[in-house]
C-alpha positions in Angstrom: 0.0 0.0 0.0 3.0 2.0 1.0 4.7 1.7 -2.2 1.4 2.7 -4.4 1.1 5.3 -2.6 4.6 6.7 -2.9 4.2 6.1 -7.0 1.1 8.0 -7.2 2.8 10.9 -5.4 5.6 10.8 -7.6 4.0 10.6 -10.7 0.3 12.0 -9.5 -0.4 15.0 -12.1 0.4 12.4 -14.8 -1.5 9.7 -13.6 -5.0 11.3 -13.2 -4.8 12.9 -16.9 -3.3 9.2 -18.1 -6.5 7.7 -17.1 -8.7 9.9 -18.8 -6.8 9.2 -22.3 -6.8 5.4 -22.0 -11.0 5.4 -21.2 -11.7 7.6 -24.1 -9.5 5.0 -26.9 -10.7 1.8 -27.1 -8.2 0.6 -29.3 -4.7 2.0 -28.0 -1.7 2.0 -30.5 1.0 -0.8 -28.9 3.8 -0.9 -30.3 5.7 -4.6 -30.9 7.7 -5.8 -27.9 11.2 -3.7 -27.3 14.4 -6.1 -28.8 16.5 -7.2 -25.9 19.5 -5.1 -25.1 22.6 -5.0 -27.9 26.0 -5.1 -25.9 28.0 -3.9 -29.0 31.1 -5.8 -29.3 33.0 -4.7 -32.7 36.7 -4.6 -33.1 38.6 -1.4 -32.2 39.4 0.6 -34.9 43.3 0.3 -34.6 43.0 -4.0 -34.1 45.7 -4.9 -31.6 47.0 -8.2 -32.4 45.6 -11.3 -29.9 48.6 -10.9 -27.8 47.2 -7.7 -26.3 49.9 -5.5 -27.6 49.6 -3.3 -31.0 51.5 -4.4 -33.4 54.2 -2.5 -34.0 57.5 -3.0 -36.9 60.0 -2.0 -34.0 58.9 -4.4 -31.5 61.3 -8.1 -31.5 59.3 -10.6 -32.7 60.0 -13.2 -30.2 59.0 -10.5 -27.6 55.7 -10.4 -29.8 55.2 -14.1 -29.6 55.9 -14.0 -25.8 53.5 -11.5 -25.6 51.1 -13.4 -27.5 51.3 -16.7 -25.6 51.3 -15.1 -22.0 47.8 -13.0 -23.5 46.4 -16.6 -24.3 47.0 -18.5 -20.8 45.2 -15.4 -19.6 42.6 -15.3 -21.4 41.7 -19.1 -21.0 42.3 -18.5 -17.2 39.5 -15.8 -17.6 37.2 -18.3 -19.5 37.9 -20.8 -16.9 36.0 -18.2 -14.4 40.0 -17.9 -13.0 39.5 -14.4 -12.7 41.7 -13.0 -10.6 44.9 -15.1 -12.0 43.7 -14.0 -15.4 43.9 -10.5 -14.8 47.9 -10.9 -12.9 48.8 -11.9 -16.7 47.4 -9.0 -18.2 48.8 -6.7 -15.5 51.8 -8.1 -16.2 51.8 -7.7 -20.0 50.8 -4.3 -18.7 54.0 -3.5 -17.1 56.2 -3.9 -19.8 53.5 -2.4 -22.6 51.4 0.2 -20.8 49.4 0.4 -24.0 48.2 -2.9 -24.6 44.5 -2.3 -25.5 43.5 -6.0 -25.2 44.9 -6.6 -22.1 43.3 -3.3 -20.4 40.1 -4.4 -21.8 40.1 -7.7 -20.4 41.6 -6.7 -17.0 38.5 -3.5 -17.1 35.9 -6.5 -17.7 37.6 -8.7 -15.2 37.7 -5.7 -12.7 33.8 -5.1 -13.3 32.6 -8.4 -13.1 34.6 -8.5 -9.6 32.6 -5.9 -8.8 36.0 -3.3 -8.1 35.0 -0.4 -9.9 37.4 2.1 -9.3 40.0 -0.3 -10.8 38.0 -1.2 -13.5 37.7 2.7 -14.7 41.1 2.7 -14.1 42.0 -0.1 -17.4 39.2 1.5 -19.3 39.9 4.8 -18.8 43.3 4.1 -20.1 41.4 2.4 -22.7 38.8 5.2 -23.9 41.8 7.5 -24.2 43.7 5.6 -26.4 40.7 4.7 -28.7 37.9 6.7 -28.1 35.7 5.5 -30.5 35.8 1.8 -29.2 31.7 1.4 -28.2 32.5 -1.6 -25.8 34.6 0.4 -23.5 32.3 3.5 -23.7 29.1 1.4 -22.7 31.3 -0.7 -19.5 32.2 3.1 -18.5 29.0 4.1 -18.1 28.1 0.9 -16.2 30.9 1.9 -13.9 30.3 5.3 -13.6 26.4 4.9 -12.8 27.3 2.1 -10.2 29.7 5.4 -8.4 27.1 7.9 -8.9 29.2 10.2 -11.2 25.9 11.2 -12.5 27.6 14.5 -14.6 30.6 11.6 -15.9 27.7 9.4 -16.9 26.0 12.1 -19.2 29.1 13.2 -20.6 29.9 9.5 -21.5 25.9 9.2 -22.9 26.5 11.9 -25.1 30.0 11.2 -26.7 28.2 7.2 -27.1 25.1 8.8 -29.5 27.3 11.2 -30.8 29.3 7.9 -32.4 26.4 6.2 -32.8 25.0 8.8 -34.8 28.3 9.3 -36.8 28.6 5.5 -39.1 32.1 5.3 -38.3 31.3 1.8 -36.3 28.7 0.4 -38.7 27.5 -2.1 -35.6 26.3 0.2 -32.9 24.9 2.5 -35.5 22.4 -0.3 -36.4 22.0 -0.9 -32.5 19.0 0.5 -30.9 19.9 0.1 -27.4 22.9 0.2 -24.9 23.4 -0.8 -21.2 23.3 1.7 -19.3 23.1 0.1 -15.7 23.1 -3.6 -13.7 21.5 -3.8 -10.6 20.2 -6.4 -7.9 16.6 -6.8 -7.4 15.8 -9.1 -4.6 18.6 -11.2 -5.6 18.0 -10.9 -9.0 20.0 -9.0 -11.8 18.3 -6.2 -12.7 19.7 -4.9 -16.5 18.0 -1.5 -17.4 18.5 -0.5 -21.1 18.2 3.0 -22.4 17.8 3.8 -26.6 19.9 5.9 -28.7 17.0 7.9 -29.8 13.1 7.2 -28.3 11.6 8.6 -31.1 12.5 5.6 -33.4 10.5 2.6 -33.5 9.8 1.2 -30.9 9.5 3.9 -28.8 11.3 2.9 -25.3 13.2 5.3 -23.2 14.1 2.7 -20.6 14.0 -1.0 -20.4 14.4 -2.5 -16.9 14.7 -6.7 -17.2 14.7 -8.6 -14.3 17.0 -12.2 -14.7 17.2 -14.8 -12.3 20.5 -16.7 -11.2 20.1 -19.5 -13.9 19.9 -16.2 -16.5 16.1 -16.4 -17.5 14.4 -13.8 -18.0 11.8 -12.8 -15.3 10.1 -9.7 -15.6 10.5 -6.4 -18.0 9.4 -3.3 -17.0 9.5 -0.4 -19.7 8.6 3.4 -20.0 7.1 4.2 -23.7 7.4 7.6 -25.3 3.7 7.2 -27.1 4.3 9.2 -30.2 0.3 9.1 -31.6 -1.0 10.0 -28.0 1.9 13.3 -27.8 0.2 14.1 -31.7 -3.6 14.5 -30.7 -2.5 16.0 -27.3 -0.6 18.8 -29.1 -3.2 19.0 -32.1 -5.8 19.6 -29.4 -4.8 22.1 -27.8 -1.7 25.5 -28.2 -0.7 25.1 -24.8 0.6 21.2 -25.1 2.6 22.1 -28.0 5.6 20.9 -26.0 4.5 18.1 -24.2 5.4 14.6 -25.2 3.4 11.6 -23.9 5.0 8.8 -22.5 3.7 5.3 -20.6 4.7 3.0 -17.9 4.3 -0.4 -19.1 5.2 -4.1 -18.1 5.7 -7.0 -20.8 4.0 -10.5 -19.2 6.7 -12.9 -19.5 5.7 -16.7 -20.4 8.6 -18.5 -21.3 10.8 -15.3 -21.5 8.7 -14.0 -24.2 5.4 -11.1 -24.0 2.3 -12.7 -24.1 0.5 -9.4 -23.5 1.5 -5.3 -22.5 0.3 -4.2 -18.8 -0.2 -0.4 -19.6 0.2 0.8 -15.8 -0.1 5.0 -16.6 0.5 7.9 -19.1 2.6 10.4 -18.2 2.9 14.0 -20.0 7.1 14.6 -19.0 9.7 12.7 -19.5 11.0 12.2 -16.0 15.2 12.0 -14.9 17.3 8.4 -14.7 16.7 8.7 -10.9 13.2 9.1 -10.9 12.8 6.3 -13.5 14.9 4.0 -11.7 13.1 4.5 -8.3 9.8 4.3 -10.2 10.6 1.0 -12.0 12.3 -1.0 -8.4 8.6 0.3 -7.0 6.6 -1.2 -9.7 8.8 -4.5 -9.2 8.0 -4.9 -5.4 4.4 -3.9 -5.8 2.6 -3.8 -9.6 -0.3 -0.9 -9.7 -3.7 -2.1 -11.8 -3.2 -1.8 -15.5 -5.4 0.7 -16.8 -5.3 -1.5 -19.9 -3.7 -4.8 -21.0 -3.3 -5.3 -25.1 -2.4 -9.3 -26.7 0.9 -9.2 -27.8 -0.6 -10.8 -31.2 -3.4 -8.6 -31.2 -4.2 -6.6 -34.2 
């Protein structure tokens, strides 16, 4: 009761106009579930060699091929789940080549999946300054930087990431709708919340919030909807809504990990900050509100 209460008061002017538009259209516009996230993994523009190292005509051969080999015991340390011993390779290849790209991206991923973040901005830092224009690193940075709050960090990283995306020079995340933007727990479940390059586009999500459980299935998704037909007729109708934009909490019902049918929880008429959507979305988790409406996934 609590927690409906404390969503209604943080989304109350919205809710009370949302549930005058839903009773007066009988035949809401839905659009087709969101895609599950894209992690874009493309190769950097300047492809080190698997070693870790760049390749470079100066550098001995055999040091090259040492290089190589001690790269590949650490990486099939890592894939063993030998995390830790994994990453003593790459920081010693680091040592002796500071600039190793492949070795301070698999030492950042290492770090992050250990959950030490500080060191893990550390690699990738290194990393994003060496080639800015490498999307994996950019999207585990802002990860890292949401999980320490640098809230101004992760907007400046959010920008430089649609700025890129926007720019075709990787042709991979410019066909990619969506990035990861944050990994939570939920109840001691991971909680992997989504956010697209551009809401406007087809289909329409700001946010996506999926819940997974520890054997990785797919549990719940929670999703707020910029509704682009609804933000039309409200502007059409009136001068003084010639700004606002029209967006909806939603849930897809899950059965077998894919949406049987769209929960339509409320409309809201501004598109509200990370924070509020995040606290928001872990509400609607713990307690669901009524659906003011619920569409068939397959309906027409």
């Amino acid at each position: 009761m609590k927690a409906n209460l404390f969503l209604f008061l943080l989304l109350m002017p919205a809710l009370t106009l949302g549930r005058a538009s839903a009773q007066t259209n009988s035949s809401p516009t839905v659009p087709p579930p969101a895609p599950l996230p894209h992690v874009v993994e493309v190769p950097q523009p300047e492809q080190p060699t698997t070693s870790g190292t760049t390749p470079d005509d100066n550098l001995d051969p055999a040091k090259v091929a040492e290089y190589q080999k001690r790269f590949e015991e650490g990486y099939a340390l890592e894939q063993e789940g030998k995390l830790v011993e994994a990453r003593k390779i790459y920081d010693g290849i680091l040592a002796e080549e500071p600039d190793a790209k492949r070795s301070l991206l698999e030492a950042g991923k290492i770090s992050f999946n250990l959950g030490e973040l500080a060191r893990a901005d550390e690699y990738l830092e290194k990393l994003h300054g060496l080639v800015p224009d490498f999307p994996e690193a950019i999207e585990l940075l802002i990860q890292i930087n949401q999980a320490l709050k640098r809230d101004v960090k992760v907007e400046l990283l959010i920008r430089d990431f649609r700025e890129l995306h926007d720019s075709d020079k990787v042709p991979e995340l410019s066909q990619s709708l969506w990035f990861v933007r944050e990994r939570t727990q939920f109840e001691k479940q991971e909680i992997v919340i989504s956010q697209s390059f551009n809401y406007t586009l087809d289909p329409n999500t700001v946010w996506m919030a999926e819940v997974f459980d520890e054997s990785g299935s797919l549990k719940r998704r929670i999703l707020l909807n910029y509704e682009p037909e609804a933000t039309k007729a409200l502007q059409a109708r009136d001068a003084k809504y010639a700004g606002t934009e029209v967006f909806s909490w939603r849930e897809h019902v899950l059965k077998d990990g894919k949406p049987k049918e769209i929960d339509v929880y409320m409309q809201i008429f501004a598109l509200p900050d990370y924070e509020k959507f995040r606290s928001a979305m872990l509400i609607i988790l713990a307690n669901p509100p009524r659906p003011i409406y619920s569409v068939p996934v397959d309906a027409p």
